[in-house]
N, C-alpha and C positions, 0 to 999 in steps of 0.2 A: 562447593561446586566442583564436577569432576574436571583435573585440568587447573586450578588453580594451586600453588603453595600450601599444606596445610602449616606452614607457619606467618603465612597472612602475607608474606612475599608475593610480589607479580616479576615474572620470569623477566631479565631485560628481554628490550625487541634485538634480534637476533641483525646483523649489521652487513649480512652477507652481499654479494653484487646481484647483478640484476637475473632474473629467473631464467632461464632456456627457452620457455616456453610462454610470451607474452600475450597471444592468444587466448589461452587459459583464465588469465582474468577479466574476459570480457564475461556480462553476465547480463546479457539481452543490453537495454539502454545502460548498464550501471556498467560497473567495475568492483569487481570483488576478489577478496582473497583471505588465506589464514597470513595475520598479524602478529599471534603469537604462540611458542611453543606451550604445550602441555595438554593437547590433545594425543593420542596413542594414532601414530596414522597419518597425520596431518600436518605435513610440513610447511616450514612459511613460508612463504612466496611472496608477499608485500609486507618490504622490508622498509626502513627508510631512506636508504639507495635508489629503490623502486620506486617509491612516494617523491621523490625530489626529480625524477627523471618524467613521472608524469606531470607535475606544478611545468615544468619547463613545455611539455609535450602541449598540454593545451594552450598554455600563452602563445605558443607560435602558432596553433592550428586560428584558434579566436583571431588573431594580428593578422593571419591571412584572410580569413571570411568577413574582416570588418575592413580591409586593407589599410591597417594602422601602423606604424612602429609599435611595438611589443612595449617600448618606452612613454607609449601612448595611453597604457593602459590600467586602465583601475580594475580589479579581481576582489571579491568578496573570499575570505574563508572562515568557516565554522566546519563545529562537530559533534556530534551527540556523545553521549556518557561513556565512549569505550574508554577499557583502559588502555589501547595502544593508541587511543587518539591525538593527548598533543604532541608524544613524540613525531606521529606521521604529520600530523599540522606541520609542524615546523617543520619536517624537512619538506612541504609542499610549499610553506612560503617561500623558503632560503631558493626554493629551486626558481622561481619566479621573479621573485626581487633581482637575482642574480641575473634575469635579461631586462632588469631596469622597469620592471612594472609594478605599480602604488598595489601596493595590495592591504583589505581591510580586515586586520583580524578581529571577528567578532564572537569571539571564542564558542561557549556553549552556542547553540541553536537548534532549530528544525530545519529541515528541508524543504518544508514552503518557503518558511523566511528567507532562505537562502534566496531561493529564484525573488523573491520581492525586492532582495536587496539591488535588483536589478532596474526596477522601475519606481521604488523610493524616490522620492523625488529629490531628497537628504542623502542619500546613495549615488544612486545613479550609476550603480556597477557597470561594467560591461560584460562582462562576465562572472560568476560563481561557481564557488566547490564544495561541496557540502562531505565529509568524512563520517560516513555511516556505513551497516553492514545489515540496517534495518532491523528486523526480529532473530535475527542467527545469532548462534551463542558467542560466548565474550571471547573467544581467540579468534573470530572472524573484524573483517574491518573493509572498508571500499570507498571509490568514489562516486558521488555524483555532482553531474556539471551540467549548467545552466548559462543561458544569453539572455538578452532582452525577448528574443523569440519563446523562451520556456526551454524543457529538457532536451538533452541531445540523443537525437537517435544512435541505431545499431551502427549503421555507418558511420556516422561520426566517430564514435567510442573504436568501430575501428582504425579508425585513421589516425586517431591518438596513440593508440597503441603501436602501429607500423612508427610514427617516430617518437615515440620514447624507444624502443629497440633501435634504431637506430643510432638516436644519441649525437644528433648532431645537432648539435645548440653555441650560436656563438654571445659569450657573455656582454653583457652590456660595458661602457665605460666605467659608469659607476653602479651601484645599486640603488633599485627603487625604494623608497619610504614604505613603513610600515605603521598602517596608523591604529588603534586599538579602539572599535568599537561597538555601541552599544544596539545591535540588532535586535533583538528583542523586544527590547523596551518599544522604538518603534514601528514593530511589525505588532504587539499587542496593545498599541493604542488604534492603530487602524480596524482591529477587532472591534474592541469597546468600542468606537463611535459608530461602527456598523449597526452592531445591534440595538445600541440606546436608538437611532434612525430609525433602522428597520421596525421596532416595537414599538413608539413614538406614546407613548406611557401617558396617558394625559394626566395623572396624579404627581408622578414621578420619572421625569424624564430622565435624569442621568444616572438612576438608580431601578432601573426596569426590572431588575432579578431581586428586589429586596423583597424577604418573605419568603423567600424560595432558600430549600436547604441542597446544596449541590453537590455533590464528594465527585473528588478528582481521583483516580489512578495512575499516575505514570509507570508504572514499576520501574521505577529507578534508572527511567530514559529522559528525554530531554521536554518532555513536557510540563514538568512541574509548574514553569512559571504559568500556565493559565490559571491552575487556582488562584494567583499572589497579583499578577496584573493584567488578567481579563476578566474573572469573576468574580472577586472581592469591589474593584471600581465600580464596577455594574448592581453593586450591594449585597449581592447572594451572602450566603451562612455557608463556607467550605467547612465545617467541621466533620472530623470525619476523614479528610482526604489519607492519600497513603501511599508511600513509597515515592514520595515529590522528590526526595533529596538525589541528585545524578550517583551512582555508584554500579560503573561498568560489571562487578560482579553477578549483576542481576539476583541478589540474594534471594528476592522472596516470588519471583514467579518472572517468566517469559513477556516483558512487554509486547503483549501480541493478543489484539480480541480476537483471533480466531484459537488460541489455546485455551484448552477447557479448564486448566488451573486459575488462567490469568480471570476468564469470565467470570468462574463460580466465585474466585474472591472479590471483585467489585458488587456482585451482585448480592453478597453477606454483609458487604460493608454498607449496603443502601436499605437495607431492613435493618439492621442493628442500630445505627442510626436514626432510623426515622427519616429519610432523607425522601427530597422531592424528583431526587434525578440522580446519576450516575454516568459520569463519562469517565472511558477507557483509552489510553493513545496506545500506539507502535513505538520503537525507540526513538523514531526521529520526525514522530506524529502531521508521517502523509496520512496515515490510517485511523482512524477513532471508531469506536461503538459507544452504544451509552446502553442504561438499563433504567427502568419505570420504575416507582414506587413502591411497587409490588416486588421488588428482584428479580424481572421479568427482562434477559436478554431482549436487545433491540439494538437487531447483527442480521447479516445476509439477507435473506427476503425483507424483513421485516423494516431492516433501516432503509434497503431501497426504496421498500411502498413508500415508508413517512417523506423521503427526501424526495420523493417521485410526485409527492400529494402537494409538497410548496412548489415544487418547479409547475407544476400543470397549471395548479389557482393564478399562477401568473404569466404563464404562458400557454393558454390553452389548444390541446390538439397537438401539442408538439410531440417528438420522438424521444423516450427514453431507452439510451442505449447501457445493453447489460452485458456480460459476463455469458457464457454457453451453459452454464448450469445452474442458470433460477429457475425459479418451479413455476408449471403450469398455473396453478393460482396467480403468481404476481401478474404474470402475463392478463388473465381476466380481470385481476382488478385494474392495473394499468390501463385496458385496455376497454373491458366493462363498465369499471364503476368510473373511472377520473375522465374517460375521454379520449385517453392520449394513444402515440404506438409506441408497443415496446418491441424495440429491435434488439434479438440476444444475435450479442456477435463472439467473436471466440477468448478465450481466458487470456490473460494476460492487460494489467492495467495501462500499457500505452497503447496497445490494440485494441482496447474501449476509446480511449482518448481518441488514438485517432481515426478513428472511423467514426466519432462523433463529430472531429474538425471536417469530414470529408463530407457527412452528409449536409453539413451547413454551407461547406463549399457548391456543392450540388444543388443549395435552395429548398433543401429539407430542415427545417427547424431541428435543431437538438439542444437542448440548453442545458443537460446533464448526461455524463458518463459514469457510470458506478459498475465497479465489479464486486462480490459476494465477499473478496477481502476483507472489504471496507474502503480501499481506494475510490473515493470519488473527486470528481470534477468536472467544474459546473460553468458553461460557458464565460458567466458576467467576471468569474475570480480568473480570466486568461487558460480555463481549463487546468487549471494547476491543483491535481491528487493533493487536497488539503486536507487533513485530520481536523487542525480547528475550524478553520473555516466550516465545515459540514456541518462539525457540533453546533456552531453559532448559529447555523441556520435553525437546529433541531430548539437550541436554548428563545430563538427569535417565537419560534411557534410556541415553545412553551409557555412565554410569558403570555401572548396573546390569549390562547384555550384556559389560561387560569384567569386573567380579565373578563372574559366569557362564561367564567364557571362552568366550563368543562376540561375535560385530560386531553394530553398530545394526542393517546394511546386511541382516545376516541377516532381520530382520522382513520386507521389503518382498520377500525372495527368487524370491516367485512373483509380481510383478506384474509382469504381460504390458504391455510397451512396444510402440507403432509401431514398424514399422520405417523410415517417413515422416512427416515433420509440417510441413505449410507455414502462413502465413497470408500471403494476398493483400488488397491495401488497391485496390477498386475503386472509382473516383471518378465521380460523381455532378453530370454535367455542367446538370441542371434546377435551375433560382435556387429551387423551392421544392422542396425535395428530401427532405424526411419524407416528405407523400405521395406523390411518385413514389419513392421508397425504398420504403415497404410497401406499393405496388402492385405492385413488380418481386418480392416476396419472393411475393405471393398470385399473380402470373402462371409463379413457379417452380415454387409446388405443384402448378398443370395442367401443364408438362411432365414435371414428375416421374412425375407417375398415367400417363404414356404411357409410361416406362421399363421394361419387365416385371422386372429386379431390381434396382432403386430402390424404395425405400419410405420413406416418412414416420414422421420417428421421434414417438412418441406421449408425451404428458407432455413438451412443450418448450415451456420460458416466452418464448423471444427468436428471433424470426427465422424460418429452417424447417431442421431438419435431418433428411439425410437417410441410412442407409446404402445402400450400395453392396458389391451381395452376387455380382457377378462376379468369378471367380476370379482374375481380374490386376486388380481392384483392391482390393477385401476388407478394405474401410474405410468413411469416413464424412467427409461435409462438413456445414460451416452457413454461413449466409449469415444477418448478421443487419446490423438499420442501427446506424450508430454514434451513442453519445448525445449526440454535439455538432456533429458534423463532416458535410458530405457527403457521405462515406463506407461503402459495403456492405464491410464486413470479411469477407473469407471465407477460411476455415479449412477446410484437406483434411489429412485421417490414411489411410493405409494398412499393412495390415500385410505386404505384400509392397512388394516393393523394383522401383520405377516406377509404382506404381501410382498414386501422385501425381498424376502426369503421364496417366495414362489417364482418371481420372476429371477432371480440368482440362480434357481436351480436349474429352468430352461437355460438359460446360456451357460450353465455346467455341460449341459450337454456339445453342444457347438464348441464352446474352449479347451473339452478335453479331446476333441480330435487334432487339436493342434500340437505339435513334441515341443517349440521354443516359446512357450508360453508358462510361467509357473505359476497359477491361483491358487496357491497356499490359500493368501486373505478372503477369495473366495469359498473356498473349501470349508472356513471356518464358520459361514453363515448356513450350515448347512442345519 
């Protein structure tokens, strides 16, 4: 890997004081930064200076929004497989103990777990930190932080950061305990008896997956243990599984189902096999996909309809809220075949979340959020972006359609697929580029009005979208700005084959009037 020793050394974490710029590792709800040197470019910035100054920054923010002593307090922490993870652990706990609050090292975990350690009832955290940098390569590292409420917003994350810069923390008398436990273990039996329930096996109850051959993928993030104690208990055949063992290098692929390495190798390994299912996690499995017997991805559209098909059978009529760029089909079968509505609201997986919490605040049913990531979350789980949990729900159906002598796959049988789907990453040549970014989107909607079969789709939260109702392209684009970057993402579906490239080429026209715009990626679908 590029960036690591080629003598199989990991560079130490570099010990320097705290960044200039604290700001910088805000990263929407998260906290992110480079951890470790041997990227070309990329200097660190969360050091474990930095990491100890933030364990301290949250205990006092938490002790205030609970109005607790800081001495009062219990803090979960875990981390997924980096390699600069237990040095930043550690110095997150030292920074916390050090104002006298219990904190629970639960070393490896996930990031759901983490927030569950909160309402365990064995736990009973007050708060949680989970040391993850999700699918970014191994010299990245970050935090995220959880209450009994679930994750914290943008505002939060910045208030945190205003006083870690700061740095004004007075230590406790003595220091808090540090106790060493085992998270996992009870976050994956709360799994296995979910699903033994939910399947209610009348042959074999606590063995509801026996017969069934399952392969696991973690790529060498933190989800291995589901193979070892969620679906072996449950009986499944994990043979086959691959890349279980934690090893921050990410040797054999990007834990991440939306990389097309990481897919196409799950999906070899469940035909070689012989296998009945295939699930995939993210490093720190808020995210999962799985794949069919067939080696038949079951990702973006496809994992929505299936998780769209159990939320409706049991909640009918209710609202399934998506992501700005699912496709016209999901929407008709959503909305066609199951009953339900689908509300596409804009990218980003707490901007589903919460606009799922709002609509139910408002008296509108939603009892799933899912973005095309794979982040979902589903009211009954506290709305908490869970990788396993989702799978458990897909493994709950599974067992049931093979009790019935039929496939998962059957559910989703009439959802109409593109027969195209690109996204183009156009860049954003103006130094101040939000507003000339949603100037270009408000000067798209006047050429579109000049299109006679172009139309503006109506009820879009992000960007503009538009379909495209000529017969060789008989699809739909959006263009919307991205939330960090200078960047207009634009995304084209069609359901005839080229039309991609037809409708690409009409907004070649319209994009090359613009000088701060560069479509290179465009350019290339020509």
């Amino acid at each position: 890997m590029v960036g690591v020793p080629t003598d199989g050394a990991i560079a130490p974490m570099p010990l320097s004081t705290t960044p200039t710029n604290w700001a910088a590792l805000q990263n929407g709800s998260d906290i992110r930064g480079v951890a470790l040197d041997g990227v070309a470019g990329e200097a660190v910035n969360l050091t474990p200076d930095v990491a100890n100054l933030l364990g301290k920054a949250f205990a006092t923010w938490l002790a205030d929004e609970l109005s607790l002593p800081a001495t009062d307090l219990a803090i979960a922490v875990g981390r997924d497989s980096r390699l600069s993870g237990p040095t930043l652990m550690a110095a997150v706990i030292d920074g916390m103990t050090a104002l006298g609050c219990r904190v629970m090292d639960v070393a490896m975990a996930s990031t759901p777990a983490m927030f569950m350690s909160t309402v365990l009832p064995e736990f009973s955290c007050h708060g949680a930190i989970m040391l993850t940098a999700s699918h970014l390569p191994f010299n990245r590292n970050g935090l995220k932080f959880f209450t009994q409420s679930g994750g914290l917003g943008k505002g939060d994350i910045a208030r945190i950061l205003e006083r870690a810069e700061q740095g004004d923390f007075a230590a406790a008398a003595f220091p808090g305990p540090v106790e060493h436990r085992d998270l996992i273990a009870a976050y994956s039996a709360t799994l296995v008896q979910q699903i033994r329930q939910s399947v209610n096996h009348p042959g074999n109850f606590d063995q509801p997956l026996h017969g069934l051959k399952i392969i696991v993928d973690a790529g060498n993030g933190a989800g291995g243990f589901y193979a070892s104690q969620v679906l072996e208990p449950l009986g499944a055949d994990t043979t086959g599984s691959q890349f279980l063992d934690p090893d921050g290098t990410f040797p054999n692929h990007m834990p991440n189902p939306e990389n097309e390495a990481a897919m196409a190798s799950i999906c070899q390994a469940v035909v070689a096999h012989g296998a009945d299912f295939g699930i995939i996690f993210d490093t720190d499995v808020d995210r999962g996909a799985a794949v069919d017997e067939n080696g038949r991805e079951l990702n973006r559209n496809r994992l929505i309809a299936l998780i769209a098909t159990i939320v409706l059978q049991a909640h009918p009529g209710s609202t399934i809220v998506t992501d700005s760029i699912t496709s016209d089909g999901l929407t008709q079968f959503i909305e066609g075949d199951l009953g339900g509505i689908h509300h596409r609201f804009k990218r980003g997986y707490k901007n589903v979340i919460n606009e799922a919490v709002r609509l139910n605040e408002s008296g509108q049913a939603a009892w799933l959020a899912i973005e095309t990531s794979g982040h979902g979350a589903m009211k009954e789980n506290y709305f908490l972006d869970d990788g396993a949990y989702l799978v458990s729900q897909l493994l709950v159906e599974l067992a049931k359609t093979r009790l019935a002598g039929k496939r998962l796959t059957d559910l989703i049988a009439t959802l109409q697929e593109p027969e195209e789907s690109r996204e183009f990453r156009l860049k954003i040549l103006e130094t101040d580029f939000q507003p000339y970014g949603n100037s270009v989107i408000d000067r798209l909607q006047g050429f579109v009005a000049t299109q006679s079969d172009w139309e503006v789709v109506p009820k879009n939260y992000e960007g503009v979208r538009v379909a495209c109702q000529a017969a060789d392209e008989n699809g739909w684009f959006l263009l919307r700005l991205s939330l960090h970057d200078p960047v207009l993402p634009l995304n084209i579906e069609s359901n005839v084959a080229g039309g991609v490239a037809k409708i690409a080429a009409r907004l070649r026209t319209f994009l090359t009037t613009l000088a701060d715009i560069d479509i290179a990626a465009l350019e290339r679908e020509r």
